[in-house]
C-alpha positions as CSV (number, residue, x, y, z in Angstrom):
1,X,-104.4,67.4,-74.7
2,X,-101.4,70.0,-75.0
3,X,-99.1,67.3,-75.2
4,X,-101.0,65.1,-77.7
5,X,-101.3,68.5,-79.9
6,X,-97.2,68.5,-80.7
7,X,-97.4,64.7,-81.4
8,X,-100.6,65.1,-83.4
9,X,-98.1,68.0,-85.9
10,X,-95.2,66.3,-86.2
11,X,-97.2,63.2,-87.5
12,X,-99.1,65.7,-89.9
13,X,-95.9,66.6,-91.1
14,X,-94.3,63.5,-91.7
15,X,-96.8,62.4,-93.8
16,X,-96.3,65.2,-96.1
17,X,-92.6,64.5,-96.3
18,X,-91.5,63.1,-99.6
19,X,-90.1,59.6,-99.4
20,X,-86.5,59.4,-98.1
21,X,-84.0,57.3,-100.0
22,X,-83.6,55.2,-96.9
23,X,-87.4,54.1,-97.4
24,X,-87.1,53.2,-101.2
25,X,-87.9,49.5,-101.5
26,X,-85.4,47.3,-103.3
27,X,-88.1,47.1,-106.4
28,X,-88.5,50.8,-107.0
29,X,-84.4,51.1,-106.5
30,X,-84.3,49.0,-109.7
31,X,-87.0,50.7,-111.3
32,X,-85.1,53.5,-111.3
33,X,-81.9,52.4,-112.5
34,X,-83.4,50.3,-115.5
35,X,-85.2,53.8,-116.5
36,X,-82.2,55.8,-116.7
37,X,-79.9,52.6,-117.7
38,X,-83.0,52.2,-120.9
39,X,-82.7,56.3,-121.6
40,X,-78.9,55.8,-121.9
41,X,-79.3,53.3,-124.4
42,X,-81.5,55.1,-125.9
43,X,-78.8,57.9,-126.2
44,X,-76.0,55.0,-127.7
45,X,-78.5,55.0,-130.4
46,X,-79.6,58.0,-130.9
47,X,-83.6,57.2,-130.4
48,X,-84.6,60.6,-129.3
49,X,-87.9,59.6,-129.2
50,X,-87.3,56.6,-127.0
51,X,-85.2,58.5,-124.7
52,X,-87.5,61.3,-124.6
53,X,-90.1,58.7,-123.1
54,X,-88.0,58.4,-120.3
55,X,-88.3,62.1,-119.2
56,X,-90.8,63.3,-116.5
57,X,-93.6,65.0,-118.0
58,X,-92.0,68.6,-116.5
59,X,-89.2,67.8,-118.9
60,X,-91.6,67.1,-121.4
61,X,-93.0,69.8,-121.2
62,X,-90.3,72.2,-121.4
63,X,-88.6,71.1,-123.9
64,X,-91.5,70.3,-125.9
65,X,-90.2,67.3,-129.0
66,X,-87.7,64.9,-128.8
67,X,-85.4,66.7,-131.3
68,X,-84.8,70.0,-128.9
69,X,-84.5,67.3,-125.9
70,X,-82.0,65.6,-128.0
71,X,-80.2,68.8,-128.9
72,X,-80.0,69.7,-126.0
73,X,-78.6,66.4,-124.4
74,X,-76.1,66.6,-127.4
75,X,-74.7,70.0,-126.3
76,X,-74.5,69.7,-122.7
77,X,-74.6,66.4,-121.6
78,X,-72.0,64.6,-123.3
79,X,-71.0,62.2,-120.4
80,X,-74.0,60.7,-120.3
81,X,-74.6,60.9,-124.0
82,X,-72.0,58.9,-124.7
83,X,-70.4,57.4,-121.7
84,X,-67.8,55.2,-121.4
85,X,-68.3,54.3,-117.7
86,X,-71.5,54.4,-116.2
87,X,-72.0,53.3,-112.6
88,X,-74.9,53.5,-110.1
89,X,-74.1,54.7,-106.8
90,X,-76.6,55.6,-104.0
91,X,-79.9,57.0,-104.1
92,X,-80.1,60.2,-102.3
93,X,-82.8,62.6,-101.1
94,X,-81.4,66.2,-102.6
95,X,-84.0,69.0,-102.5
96,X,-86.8,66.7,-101.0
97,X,-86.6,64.6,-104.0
98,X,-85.3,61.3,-104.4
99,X,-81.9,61.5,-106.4
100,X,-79.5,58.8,-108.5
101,X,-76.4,59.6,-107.8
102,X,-74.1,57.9,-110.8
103,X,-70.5,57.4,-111.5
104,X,-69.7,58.6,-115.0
105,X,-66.5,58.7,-117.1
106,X,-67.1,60.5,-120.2
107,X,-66.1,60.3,-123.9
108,X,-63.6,63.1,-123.3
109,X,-62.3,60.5,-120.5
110,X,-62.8,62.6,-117.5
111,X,-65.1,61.7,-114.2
112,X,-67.9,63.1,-113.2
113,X,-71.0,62.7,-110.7
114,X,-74.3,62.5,-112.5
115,X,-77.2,63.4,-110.3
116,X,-80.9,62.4,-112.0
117,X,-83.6,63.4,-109.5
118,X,-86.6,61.1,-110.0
119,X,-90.1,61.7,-109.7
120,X,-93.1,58.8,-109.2
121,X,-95.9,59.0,-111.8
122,X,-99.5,58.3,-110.6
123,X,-99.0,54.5,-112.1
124,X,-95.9,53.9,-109.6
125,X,-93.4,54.3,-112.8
126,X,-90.4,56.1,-112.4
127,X,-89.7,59.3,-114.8
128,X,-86.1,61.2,-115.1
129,X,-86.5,64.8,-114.1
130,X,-83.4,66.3,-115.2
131,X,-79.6,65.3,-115.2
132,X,-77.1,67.6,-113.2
133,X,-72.9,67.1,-113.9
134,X,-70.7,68.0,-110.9
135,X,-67.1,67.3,-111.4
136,X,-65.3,65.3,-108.5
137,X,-63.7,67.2,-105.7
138,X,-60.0,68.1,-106.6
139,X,-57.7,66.8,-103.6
140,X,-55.0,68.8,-102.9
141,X,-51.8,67.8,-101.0
C-alpha cells in the first residue's frame, strides 16, 4: 500500500495538469492558428467587433466593447495590427497555458516574437487570451 500511495498522487496530479503543447492534436493546432490568423484579419480591416469575438471571455471582460479593445490594440500592438510578416511558429506551454509563439515583422519593419496564450472554451473552441511582444535577442560579437 505505501508504495501504491506515491503512484496513486502523482497520477492525481497529472490529471490536473493543463495540456502540454506536445499533446495538442494536429486539429486543435489549426484551430488555433485560424483564430488568431481570422482576428488579424479582422485587424487589416478594422472590424473591432469581429476581432473582438476572437478574445477569451477574460479579455472580454476587461476591456469591456470592442472600441476600448480596438484602442487599445491600436496603441500598443502595432505589429500585429498591422503586420507585414506574420509567421506561426511552435506552440508552447508558458505559465501552464498553452501559448502561440509567432514570427512578426511590423509596419515600422522591425521583428518581433508574438506570444498569444490560448484558452479552450467549454464547446472545444479556441479563444485568444492576450498578446505579449518580446523583441528578438540582440547577438553580440
Amino acid at each position: 500500500m505505501a508504495l501504491r500511495l506515491p503512484a496513486f498522487l502523482v497520477l492525481l496530479c497529472s490529471l490536473a495538469l493543463p495540456l502540454a503543447a506536445q499533446d495538442i492534436s494536429s486539429a486543435d493546432r489549426t484551430a488555433i492558428r485560424d483564430v488568431i490568423q481570422s482576428q488579424v484579419e479582422a485587424f487589416r480591416q478594422d472590424d473591432g467587433e469581429q476581432a473582438f469575438g476572437f478574445a477569451s471571455p477574460a479579455i472580454r471582460q476587461m476591456f469591456g466593447t470592442s472600441a476600448v479593445f480596438m484602442d487599445m490594440v491600436r496603441q500598443g500592438y502595432q505589429p500585429v495590427y498591422r503586420p507585414q510578416v506574420f509567421e506561426f511558429g511552435e506552440i508552447v506551454t508558458l505559465h501552464g497555458q498553452l501559448t502561440q509563439k509567432v514570427h512578426v515583422v511590423g509596419p515600422d519593419g522591425r521583428p518581433v516574437t508574438a506570444y498569444y496564450p490560448m484558452t479552450q472554451l467549454p464547446d472545444g473552441s479556441w479563444r485568444i487570451d492576450g498578446c505579449y511582444l518580446q523583441a528578438p535577442e540582440e547577438h553580440q560579437a
